[in-house]
C-alpha positions in Angstrom: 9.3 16.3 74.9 10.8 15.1 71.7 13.2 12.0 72.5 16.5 12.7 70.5 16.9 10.2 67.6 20.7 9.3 68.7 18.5 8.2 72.6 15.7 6.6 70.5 18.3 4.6 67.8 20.5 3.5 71.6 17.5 1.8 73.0 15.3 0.9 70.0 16.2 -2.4 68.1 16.8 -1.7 64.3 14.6 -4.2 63.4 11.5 -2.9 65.9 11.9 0.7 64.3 11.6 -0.5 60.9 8.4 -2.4 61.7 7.7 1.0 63.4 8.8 2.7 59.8 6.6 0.0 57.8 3.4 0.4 59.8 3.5 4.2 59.7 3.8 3.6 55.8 0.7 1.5 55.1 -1.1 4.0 57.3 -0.3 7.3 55.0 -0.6 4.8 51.7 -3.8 4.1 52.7 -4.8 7.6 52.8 -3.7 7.8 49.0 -5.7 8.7 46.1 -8.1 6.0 44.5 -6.5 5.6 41.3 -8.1 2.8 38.3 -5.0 2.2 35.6 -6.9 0.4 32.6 -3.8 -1.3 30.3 -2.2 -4.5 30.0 1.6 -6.0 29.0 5.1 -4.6 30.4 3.2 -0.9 30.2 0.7 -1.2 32.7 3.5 -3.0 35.2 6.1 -0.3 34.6 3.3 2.3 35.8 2.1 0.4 38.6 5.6 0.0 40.2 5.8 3.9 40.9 2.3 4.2 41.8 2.3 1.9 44.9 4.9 4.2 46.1 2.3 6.8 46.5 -0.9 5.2 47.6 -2.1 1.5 48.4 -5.7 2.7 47.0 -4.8 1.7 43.0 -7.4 -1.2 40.6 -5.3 -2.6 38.0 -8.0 -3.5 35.2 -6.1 -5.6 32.8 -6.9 -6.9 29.6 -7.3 -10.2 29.1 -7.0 -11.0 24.9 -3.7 -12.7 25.7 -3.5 -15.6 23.8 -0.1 -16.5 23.2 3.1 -18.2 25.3 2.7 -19.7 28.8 -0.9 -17.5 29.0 -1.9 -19.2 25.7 -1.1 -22.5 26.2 -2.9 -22.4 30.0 -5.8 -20.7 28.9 -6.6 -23.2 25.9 -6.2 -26.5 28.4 -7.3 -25.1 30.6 -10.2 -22.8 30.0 -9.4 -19.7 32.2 -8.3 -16.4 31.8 -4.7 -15.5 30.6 -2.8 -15.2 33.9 0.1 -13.8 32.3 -0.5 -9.7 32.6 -2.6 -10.2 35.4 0.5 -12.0 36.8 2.7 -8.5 36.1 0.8 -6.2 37.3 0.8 -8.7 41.2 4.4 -8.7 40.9 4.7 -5.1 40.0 2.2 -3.9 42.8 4.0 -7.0 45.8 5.8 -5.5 48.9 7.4 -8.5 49.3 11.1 -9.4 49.3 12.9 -9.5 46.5 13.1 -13.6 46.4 9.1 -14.1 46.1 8.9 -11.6 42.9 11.9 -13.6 41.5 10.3 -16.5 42.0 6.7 -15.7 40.7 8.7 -14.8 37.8 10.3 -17.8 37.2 10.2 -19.3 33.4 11.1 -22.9 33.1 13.4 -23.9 30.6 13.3 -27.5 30.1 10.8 -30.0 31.0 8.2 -31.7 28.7 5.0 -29.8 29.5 6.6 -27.3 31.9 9.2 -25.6 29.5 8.0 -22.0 28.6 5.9 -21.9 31.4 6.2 -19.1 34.3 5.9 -20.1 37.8 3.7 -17.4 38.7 1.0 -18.4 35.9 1.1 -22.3 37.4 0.3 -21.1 40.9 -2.2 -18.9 39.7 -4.1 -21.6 37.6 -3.3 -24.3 40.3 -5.4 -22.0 42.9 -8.6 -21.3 40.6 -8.7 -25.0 40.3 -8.6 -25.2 44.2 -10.8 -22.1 44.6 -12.9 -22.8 41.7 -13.1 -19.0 41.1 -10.5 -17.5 38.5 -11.1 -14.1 40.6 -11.0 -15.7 44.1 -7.8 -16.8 42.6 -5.8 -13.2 41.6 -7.1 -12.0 44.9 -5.5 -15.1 47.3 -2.1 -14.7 45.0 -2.4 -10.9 45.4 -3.1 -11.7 49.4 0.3 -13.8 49.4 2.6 -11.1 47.7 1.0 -8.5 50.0 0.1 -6.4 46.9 -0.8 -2.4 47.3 -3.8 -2.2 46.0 -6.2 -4.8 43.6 -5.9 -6.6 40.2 -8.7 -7.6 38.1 -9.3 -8.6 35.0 -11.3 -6.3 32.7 -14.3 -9.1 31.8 -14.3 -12.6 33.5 -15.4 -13.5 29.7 -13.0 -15.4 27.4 -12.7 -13.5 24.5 -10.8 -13.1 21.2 -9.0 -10.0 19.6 -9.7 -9.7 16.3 -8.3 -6.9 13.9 -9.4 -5.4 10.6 -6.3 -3.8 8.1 -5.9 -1.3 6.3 -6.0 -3.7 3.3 -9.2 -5.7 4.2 -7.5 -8.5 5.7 -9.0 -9.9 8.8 -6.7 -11.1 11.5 -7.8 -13.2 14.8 -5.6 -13.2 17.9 -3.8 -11.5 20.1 0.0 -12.5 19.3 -0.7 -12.7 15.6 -1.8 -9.0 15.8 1.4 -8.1 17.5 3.2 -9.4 15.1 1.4 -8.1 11.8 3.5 -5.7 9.8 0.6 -4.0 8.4 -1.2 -0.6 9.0 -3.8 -1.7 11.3 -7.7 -0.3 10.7 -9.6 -1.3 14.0 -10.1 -3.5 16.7 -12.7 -5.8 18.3 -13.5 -8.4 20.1 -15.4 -11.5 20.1 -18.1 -12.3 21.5 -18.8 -8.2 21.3 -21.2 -8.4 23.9 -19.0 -9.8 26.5 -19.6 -7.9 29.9 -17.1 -5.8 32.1 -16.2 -7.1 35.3 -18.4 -5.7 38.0 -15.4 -4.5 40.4 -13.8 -2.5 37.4 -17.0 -0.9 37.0 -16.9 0.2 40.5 -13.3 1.1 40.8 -13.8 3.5 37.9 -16.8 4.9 39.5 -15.0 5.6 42.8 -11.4 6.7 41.5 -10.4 10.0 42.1 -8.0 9.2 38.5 -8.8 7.2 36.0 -5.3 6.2 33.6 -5.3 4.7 30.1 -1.9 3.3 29.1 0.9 3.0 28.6 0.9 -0.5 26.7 0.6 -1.6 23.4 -1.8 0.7 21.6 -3.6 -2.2 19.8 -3.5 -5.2 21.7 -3.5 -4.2 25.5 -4.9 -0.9 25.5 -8.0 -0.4 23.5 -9.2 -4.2 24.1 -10.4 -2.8 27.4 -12.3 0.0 25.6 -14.3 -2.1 23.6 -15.8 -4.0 26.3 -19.1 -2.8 26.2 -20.2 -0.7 29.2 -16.2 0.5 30.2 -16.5 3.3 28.0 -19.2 4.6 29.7 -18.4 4.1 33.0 -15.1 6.2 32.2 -17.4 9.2 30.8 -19.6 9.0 34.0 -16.6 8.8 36.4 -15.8 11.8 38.4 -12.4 11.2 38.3 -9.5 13.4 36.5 -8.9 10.6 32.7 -5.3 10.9 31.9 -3.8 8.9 28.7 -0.1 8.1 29.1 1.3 7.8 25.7 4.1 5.4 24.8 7.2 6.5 24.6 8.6 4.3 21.4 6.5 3.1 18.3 5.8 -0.3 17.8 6.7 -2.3 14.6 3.4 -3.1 12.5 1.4 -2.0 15.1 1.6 1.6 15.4 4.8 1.9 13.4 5.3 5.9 12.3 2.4 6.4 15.0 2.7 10.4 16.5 1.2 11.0 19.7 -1.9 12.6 17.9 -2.2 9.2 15.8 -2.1 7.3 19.3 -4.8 10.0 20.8 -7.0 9.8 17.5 -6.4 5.1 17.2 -8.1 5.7 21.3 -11.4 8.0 20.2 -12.1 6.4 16.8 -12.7 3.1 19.4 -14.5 4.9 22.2 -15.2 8.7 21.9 -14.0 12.1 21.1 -12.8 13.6 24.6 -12.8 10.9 26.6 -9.2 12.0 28.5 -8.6 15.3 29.9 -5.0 15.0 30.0 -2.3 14.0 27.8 1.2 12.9 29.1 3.8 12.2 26.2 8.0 11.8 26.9 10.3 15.2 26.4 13.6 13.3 27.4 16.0 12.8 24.2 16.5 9.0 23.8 20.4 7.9 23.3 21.6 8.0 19.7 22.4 4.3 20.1 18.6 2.7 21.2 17.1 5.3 18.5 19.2 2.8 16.2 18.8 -0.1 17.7 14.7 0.3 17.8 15.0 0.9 14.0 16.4 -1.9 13.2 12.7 -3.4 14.9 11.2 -0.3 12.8 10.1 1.6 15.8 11.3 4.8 16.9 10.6 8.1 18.9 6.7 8.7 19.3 7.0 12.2 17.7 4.6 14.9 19.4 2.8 16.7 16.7 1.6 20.0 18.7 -0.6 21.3 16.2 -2.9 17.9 15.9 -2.8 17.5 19.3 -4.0 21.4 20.0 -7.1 20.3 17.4 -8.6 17.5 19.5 -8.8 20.0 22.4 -6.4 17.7 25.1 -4.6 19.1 27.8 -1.3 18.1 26.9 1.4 17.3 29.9 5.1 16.9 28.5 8.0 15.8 30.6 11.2 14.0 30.7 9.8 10.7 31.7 11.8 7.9 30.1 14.4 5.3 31.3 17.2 3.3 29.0 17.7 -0.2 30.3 17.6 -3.0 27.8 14.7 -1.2 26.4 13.2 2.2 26.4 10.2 2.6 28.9 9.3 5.0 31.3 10.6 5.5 35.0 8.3 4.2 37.1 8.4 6.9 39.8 8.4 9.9 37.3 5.8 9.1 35.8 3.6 8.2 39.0 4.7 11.2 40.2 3.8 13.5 37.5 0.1 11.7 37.4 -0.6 12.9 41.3 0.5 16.2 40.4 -1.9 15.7 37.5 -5.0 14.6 39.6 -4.1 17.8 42.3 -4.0 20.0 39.2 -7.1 18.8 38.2 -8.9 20.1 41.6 -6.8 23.1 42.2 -4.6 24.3 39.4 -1.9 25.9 42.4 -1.1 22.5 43.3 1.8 20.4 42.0 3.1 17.6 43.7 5.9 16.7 40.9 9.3 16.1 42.6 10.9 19.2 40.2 8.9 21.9 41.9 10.4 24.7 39.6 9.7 23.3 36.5 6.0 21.5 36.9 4.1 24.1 35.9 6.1 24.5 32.8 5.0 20.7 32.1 1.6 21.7 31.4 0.7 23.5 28.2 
């Protein structure tokens, strides 16, 4: 007999039922789809903050070409990885209380040595020193923020971005990239033979999704492309490859970019068809941020249907954006709309997006 919730809520302590409510919740997440998100920078951490809603099963491969701020300055005395995105994507994926996020994200101000530094990246390169493992490290952090799911880096090499433009002009660097206001011509890294990172290799093998983006086109999202072997492993994967497209253009670096130049920048540096699925933004973005992004030179990513119907994509588009200070996506929209992505990709009657009517109308 089913005890009445007003009998259960008299003799139940509120705190008991939402341990109760907590366990059942790791349970079903744990049934969740195996999902690999390959990206890096405020992109990937938007993403992975609606995802962990739906499943505890999610490999955050980040790139690891940062080489600038508090990442910068602790990879270069230090001699480990950039802690900076990996740092994000912990935070983004914790189901902790709001105080311990706060506090991993904590920049100091002041302080000779200290100012500019985040207290999430000390920790982290405080416990590969104690660890002696930069990976042994992520994974004891991740253990202390309770994160749903794993975060790797893409290689355990060191390794420098390097650009060509269109002009000729070779640029070295991450941040300098970033920051160029020039047409940008490829990518690569150095050493080009670095090697992918064993568990990324295995997460794409075993994910029922694979994702690429959103992020910076150039400087988070490719990098991870390049890595020889990652490629690949993507083509091999069984799982449904969906490329989330940015919302917004980026000054210099993909500056008048359409969603078909985005697509195109991601084959010309790994192949022709390596997605199935396409997801670009349909929600109008406020008169007042499309002027304020201007004034940065960015604006709308426009989608240019036709180019996009000639390199054969399946092309997903839905109102997915969010205005805060900036223009990103919502979190759970987008994670949302992905699931329904990887059901449509084994059974084509099956939506799982939260506007039931309209899903099907969202892919074309």
């Amino acid at each position: 007999m089913k005890v009445p919730r007003w009998l259960s809520n008299l003799f139940i302590p509120e705190y008991v039922r939402e341990q109760m409510k907590n366990v059942y919740q790791r349970k079903s997440l744990k049934k969740g789809l195996r999902i690999a998100v390959l990206g890096g920078g405020t992109g990937l951490s938007v993403l992975l903050r609606g995802l962990k809603e739906y499943t505890s099963n999610i490999t955050a491969i980040v790139s690891v070409a940062d080489d600038g701020g508090s990442s910068g300055r602790l990879r270069g005395q230090l001699g480990i990885l950039p802690p900076g995105d990996l740092r994000n994507c912990l935070v983004a994926l914790a189901d902790t209380e709001p105080a311990m996020e706060s506090l991993f994200n904590y920049r100091f101000t002041t302080g000779e040595g200290l100012a500019g530094h985040s207290l999430g990246n000390l920790l982290i390169a405080a416990m590969t020193d104690l660890t002696g493992s930069f990976e042994t490290a992520i994974h004891e952090v991740g253990e202390v923020l309770a994160i749903r799911g794993k975060v790797i880096p893409a290689t355990n090499t060191l390794l420098v971005l390097g650009a060509e433009l269109a002009d000729g002009t070779i640029m070295m660097g991450q941040s300098a990239i970033s920051r160029t206001e020039k047409p940008i011509k490829r990518v690569f890294l150095e050493p080009a033979d670095c090697q992918p990172a064993p568990e990324a290799l295995a997460a794409i093998r075993e994910a029922d999704a694979i994702v690429i983006g959103p992020g910076s086109l150039y400087t988070s999202v490719i990098p991870n492309l390049l890595i020889p072997g990652m490629v690949e492993a993507i083509k091999k994967a069984r799982g449904v490859k969906i490329y989330v497209c940015n919302v917004m253009t980026q000054m210099g670096e993909t500056k008048d970019y359409t969603a078909g130049d985005h697509l195109e920048a991601l084959y010309n540096h790994s192949v022709p068809g390596l997605v199935d699925y396409m997801i670009v933004n349909t929600k109008k973005v406020p008169a007042a941020y499309v002027n304020k992004y201007a004034l940065e030179g960015a604006k709308v990513v426009e989608i240019d249907r036709e180019k996009l119907a000639s390199q054969q994509i399946q092309l997903i588009q839905a109102p997915i954006s969010k205005e805060n200070d900036y223009v990103r996506h919502d979190s759970l929209k987008l994670a949302s709309l992905i699931i329904s992505v990887v059901f449509r990709g084994r059974d084509r009657n099956v939506f799982f997006y939260r506007d039931q009517k309209r899903a099907g109308s969202y892919f074309s």
